[in-house]
C-alpha positions as CSV (number, residue, x, y, z in Angstrom):
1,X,5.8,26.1,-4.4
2,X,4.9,22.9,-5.9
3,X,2.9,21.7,-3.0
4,X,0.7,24.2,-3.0
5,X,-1.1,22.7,-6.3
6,X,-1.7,19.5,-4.5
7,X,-3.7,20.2,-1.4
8,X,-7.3,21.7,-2.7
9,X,-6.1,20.7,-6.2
10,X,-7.9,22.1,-9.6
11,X,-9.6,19.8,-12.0
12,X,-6.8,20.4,-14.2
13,X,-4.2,19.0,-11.0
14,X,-5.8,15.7,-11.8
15,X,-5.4,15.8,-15.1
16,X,-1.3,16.2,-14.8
17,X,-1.3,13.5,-12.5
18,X,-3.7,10.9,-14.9
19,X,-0.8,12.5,-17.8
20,X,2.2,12.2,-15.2
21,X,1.0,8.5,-14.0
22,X,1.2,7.3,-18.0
23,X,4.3,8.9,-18.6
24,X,5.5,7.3,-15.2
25,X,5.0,4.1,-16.3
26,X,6.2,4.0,-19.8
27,X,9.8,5.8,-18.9
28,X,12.1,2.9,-19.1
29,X,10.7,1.9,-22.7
30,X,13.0,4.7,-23.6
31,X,15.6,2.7,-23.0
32,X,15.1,-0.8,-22.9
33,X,12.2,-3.2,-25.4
34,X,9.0,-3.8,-24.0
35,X,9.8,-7.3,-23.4
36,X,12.5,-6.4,-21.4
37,X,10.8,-4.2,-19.0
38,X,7.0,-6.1,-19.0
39,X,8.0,-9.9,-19.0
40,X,5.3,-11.5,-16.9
41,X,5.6,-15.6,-16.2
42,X,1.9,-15.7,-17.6
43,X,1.1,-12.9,-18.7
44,X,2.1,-11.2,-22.7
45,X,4.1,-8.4,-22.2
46,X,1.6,-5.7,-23.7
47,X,-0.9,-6.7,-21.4
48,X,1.4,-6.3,-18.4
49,X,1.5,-2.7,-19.4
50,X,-1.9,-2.1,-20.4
51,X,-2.3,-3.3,-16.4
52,X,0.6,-1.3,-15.2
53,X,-1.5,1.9,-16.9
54,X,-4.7,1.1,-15.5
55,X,-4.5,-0.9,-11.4
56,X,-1.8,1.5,-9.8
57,X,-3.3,4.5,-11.5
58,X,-6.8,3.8,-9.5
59,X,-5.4,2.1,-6.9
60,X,-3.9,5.5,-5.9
61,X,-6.7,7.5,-6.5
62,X,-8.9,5.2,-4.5
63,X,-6.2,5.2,-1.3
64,X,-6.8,9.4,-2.0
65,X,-10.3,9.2,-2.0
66,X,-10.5,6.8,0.7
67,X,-8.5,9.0,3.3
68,X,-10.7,12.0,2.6
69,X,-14.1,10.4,2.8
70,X,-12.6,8.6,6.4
71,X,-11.3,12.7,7.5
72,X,-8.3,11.0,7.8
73,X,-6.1,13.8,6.4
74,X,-8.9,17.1,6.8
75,X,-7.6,19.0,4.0
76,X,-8.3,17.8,0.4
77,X,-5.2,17.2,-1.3
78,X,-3.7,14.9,-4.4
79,X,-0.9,14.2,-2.9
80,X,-1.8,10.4,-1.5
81,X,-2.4,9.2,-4.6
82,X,1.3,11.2,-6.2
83,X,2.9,9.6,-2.9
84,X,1.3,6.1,-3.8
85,X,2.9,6.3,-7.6
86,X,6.4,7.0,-6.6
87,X,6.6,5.1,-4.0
88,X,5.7,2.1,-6.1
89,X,8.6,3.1,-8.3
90,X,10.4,-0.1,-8.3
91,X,6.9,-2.2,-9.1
92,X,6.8,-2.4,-13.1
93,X,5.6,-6.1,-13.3
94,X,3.7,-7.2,-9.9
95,X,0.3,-7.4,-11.9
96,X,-0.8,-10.3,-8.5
97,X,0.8,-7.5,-6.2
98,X,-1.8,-5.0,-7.7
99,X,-4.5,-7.1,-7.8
100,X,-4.1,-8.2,-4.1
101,X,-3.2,-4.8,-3.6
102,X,-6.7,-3.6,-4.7
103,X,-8.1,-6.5,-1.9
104,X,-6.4,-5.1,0.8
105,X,-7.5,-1.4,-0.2
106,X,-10.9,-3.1,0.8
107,X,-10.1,-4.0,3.7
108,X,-8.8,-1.6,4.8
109,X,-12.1,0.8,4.0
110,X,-13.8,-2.2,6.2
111,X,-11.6,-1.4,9.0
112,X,-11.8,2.6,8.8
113,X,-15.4,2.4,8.8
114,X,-16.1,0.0,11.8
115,X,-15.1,3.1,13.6
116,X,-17.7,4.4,16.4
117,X,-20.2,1.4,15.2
118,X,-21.9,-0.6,18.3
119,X,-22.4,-3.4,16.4
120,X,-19.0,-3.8,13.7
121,X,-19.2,-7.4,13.2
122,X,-20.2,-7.2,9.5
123,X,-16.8,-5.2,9.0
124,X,-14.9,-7.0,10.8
125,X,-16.2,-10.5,9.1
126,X,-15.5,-9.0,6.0
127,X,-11.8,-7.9,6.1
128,X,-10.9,-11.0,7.6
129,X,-12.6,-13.2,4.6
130,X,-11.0,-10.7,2.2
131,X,-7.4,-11.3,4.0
132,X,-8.2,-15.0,3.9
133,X,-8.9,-14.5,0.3
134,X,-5.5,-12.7,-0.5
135,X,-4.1,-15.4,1.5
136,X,-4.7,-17.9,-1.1
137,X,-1.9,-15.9,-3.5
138,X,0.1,-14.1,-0.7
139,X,-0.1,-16.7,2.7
140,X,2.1,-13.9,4.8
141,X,-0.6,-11.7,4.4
142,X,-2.6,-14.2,7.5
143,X,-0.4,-11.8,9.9
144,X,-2.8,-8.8,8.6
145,X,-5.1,-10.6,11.4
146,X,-2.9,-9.0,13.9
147,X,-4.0,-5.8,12.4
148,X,-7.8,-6.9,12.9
149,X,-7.0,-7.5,16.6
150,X,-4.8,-4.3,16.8
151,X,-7.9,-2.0,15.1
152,X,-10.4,-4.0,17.1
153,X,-8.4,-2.8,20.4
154,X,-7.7,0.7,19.2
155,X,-11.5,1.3,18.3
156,X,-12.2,0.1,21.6
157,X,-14.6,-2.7,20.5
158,X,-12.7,-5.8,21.1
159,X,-14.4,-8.6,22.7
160,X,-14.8,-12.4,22.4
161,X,-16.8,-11.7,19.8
162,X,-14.6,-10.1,17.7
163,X,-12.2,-12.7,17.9
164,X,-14.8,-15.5,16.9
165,X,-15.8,-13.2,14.3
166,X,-12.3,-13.1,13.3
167,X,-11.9,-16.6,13.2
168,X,-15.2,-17.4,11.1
169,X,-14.6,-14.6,8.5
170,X,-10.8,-16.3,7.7
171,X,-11.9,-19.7,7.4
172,X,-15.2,-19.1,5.6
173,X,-13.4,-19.0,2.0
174,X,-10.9,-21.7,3.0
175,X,-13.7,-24.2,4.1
176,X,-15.9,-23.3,0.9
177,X,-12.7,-24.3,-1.3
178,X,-12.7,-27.2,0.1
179,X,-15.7,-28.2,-0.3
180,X,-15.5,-27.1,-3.5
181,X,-12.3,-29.2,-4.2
182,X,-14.3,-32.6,-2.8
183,X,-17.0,-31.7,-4.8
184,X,-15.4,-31.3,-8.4
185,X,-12.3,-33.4,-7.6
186,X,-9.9,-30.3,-7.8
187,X,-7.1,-30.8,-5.7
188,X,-6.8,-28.6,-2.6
189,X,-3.8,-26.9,-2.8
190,X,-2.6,-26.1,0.7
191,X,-0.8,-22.9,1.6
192,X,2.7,-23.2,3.1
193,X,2.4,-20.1,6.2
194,X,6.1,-20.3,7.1
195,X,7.7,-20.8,3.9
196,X,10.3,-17.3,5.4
197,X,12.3,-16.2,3.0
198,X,15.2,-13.9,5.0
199,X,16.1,-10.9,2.8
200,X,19.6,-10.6,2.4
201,X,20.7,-6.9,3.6
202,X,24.0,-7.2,2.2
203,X,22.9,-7.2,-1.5
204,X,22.5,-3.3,-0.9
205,X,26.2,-2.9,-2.4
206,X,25.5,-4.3,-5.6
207,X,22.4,-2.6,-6.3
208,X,22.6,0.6,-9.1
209,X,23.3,3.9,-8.2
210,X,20.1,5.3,-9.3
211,X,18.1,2.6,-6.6
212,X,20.7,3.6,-4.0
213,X,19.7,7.4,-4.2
214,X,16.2,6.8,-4.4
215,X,16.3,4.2,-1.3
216,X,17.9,7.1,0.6
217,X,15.9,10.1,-0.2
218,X,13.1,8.0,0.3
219,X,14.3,7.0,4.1
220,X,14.9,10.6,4.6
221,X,11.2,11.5,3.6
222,X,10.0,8.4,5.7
223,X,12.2,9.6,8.5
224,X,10.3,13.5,8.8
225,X,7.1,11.8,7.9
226,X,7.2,9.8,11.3
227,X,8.1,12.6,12.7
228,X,5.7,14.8,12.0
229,X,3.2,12.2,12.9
230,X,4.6,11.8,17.1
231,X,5.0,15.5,17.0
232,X,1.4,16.3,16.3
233,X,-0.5,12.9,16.9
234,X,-1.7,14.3,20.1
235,X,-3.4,17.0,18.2
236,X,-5.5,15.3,15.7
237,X,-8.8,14.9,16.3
238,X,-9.7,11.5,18.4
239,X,-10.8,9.5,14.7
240,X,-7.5,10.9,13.2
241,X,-5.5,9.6,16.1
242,X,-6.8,6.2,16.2
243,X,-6.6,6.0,12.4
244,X,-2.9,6.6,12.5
245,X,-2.1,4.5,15.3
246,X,-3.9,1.6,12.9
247,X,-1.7,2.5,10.2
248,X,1.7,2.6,11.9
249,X,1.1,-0.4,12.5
250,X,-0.4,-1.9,9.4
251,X,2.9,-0.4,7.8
252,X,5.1,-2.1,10.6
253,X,3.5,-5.8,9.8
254,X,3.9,-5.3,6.3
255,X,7.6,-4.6,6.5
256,X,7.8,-7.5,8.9
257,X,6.7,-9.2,6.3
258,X,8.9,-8.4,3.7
259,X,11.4,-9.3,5.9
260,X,10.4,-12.8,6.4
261,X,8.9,-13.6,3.2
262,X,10.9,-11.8,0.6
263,X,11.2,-8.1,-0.5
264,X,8.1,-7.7,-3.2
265,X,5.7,-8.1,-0.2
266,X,6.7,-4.4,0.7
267,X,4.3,-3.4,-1.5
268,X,1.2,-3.8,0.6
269,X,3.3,-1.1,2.8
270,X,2.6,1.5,0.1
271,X,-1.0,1.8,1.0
272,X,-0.3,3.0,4.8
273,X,2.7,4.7,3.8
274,X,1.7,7.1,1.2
275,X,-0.9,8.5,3.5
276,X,1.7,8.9,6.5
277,X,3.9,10.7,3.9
278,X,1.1,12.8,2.3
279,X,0.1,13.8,6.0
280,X,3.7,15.5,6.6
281,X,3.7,16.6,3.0
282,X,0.2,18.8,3.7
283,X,0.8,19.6,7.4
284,X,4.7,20.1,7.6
285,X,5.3,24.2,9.0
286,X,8.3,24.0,7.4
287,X,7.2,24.7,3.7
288,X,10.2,25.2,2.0
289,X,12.0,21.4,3.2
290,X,8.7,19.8,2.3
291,X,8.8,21.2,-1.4
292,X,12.5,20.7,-0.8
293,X,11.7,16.9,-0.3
294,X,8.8,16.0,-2.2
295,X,10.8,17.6,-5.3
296,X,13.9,15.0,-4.6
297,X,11.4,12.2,-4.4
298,X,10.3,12.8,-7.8
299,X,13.2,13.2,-9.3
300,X,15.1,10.7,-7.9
301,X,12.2,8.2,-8.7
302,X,12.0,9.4,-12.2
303,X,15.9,8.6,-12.8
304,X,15.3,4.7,-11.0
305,X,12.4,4.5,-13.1
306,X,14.2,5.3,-16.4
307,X,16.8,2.8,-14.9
308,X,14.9,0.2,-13.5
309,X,16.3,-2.8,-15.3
310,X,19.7,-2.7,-13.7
């Protein structure tokens, strides 16, 4: 089946998915103009794909790369990174979502690898001056500091420290704005924290047919994904256990987020998703439903992708 190819892929596995993520992205110009599909605010419209070609496409295979180098997921696999691309099916234009996207990819890394360290200060400074940082473009992402503290308590090194630690490492870039701003007479533009912005759950019946389909097989492969995590958590090695328990809840804070502060803000899910996906995808026992699944979730985000506009 399918899957198969994706867990200890061949060179050649990589180069479908490099072919599959360009041919991905580029689908709806089959239908609608370029201007149509890449309009950015600031940016031209051929940059906006040139971007669209190049930040998810390594974005994914960094997230891949990432959860094999931590032995998050044991086996070698492609399948994050394929998980990562359809996921993000309904992102053609977020160029600052992928950007801050690549930030948070950092930080998380930082996070992963304070693991076992008696002294994980210089990690911890360091995700929370790069959350600070994305904070500056995306302010909801200050509640990723509840992820510090979560990670801090799960890794079993939280102390005062940490927290002061915490503290320094957010308002390190904020203070050296400032100064910046007094210094060359720039204003200081502060960021409004609780500007929510309630989704609305009742658009759902005016969305296309083609989003409705992919929103459900996507619940359904969300739905066997947690699954198989609570089923088998208990089994994982100690590292692998901890690490999930950090990205359950890194994914639950960013749909809390979305929540408050508006629906494009699900994208920072992706990152703790696709690897809670790709870990049922590689470990399910039953075969046959996984292919099943994973086979649904590429289809049906091919046919939203070709119809994205509506």
């Amino acid at each position: 089946m399918f899957l198969k190819h994706l867990i200890n892929p061949k060179p050649s596995i990589l180069l479908i998915f490099a072919s599959f993520s360009l041919i991905f992205v580029t689908i709806p110009l089959i239908k609608f103009d370029l201007e149509v599909v890449f309009f950015h605010a600031f940016f031209p419209s051929l940059i906006v794909l040139f971007l669209s070609l190049i930040i998810p496409f390594f974005l994914s295979i960094g997230l891949n790369n990432l959860t094999y180098e931590k032995n998050i997921i044991k086996k070698e696999n492609i399948l994050i990174a394929w998980v990562f691309i359809l996921t993000s099916t309904p992102f053609v234009n977020n160029v600052e979502l992928w950007i801050a996207s690549f930030a948070v990819l950092f930080m998380t890394n930082l996070l992963f690898s304070s693991y076992q360290k008696d002294q994980p200060f210089s990690y911890i400074y360091n995700a929370s001056f790069i959350i600070a940082l994305v904070s500056f473009f995306f302010p909801s992402q200050i509640m990723l500091l509840l992820l510090l503290l979560i990670n801090a308590i799960n890794y079993s090194h939280f102390s005062w420290r940490i927290l002061l630690i915490i503290t320094l490492g957010f308002i390190t870039p904020y203070l050296l704005f400032f100064i910046f701003s007094f210094l060359t007479n720039v204003t200081f533009i502060e960021t409004n924290f609780f500007n929510l912005n309630t989704i609305s759950f009742s658009k759902i019946n005016i969305l296309h047919p083609s989003k409705k389909i992919w929103l459900f097989v996507l619940f359904i492969v969300i739905c066997f994904s947690f699954k198989e995590i609570f089923s088998w958590l208990y089994k994982k090695s100690i590292k692998s256990r901890k690490t999930f328990k950090t990205l359950i809840w890194f994914f639950l804070i960013s749909v809390i987020n979305s929540v408050l502060y508006g629906v494009e803000h699900l994208y920072f899910s992706i990152l703790p998703l696709s690897i809670i996906v790709a870990n049922y995808f590689v470990y399910s026992k039953k075969r046959r439903l996984a292919n099943v699944l994973f086979c649904l979730f590429l289809i049906t985000s091919l046919y939203y992708r070709y119809m994205i506009v509506y």
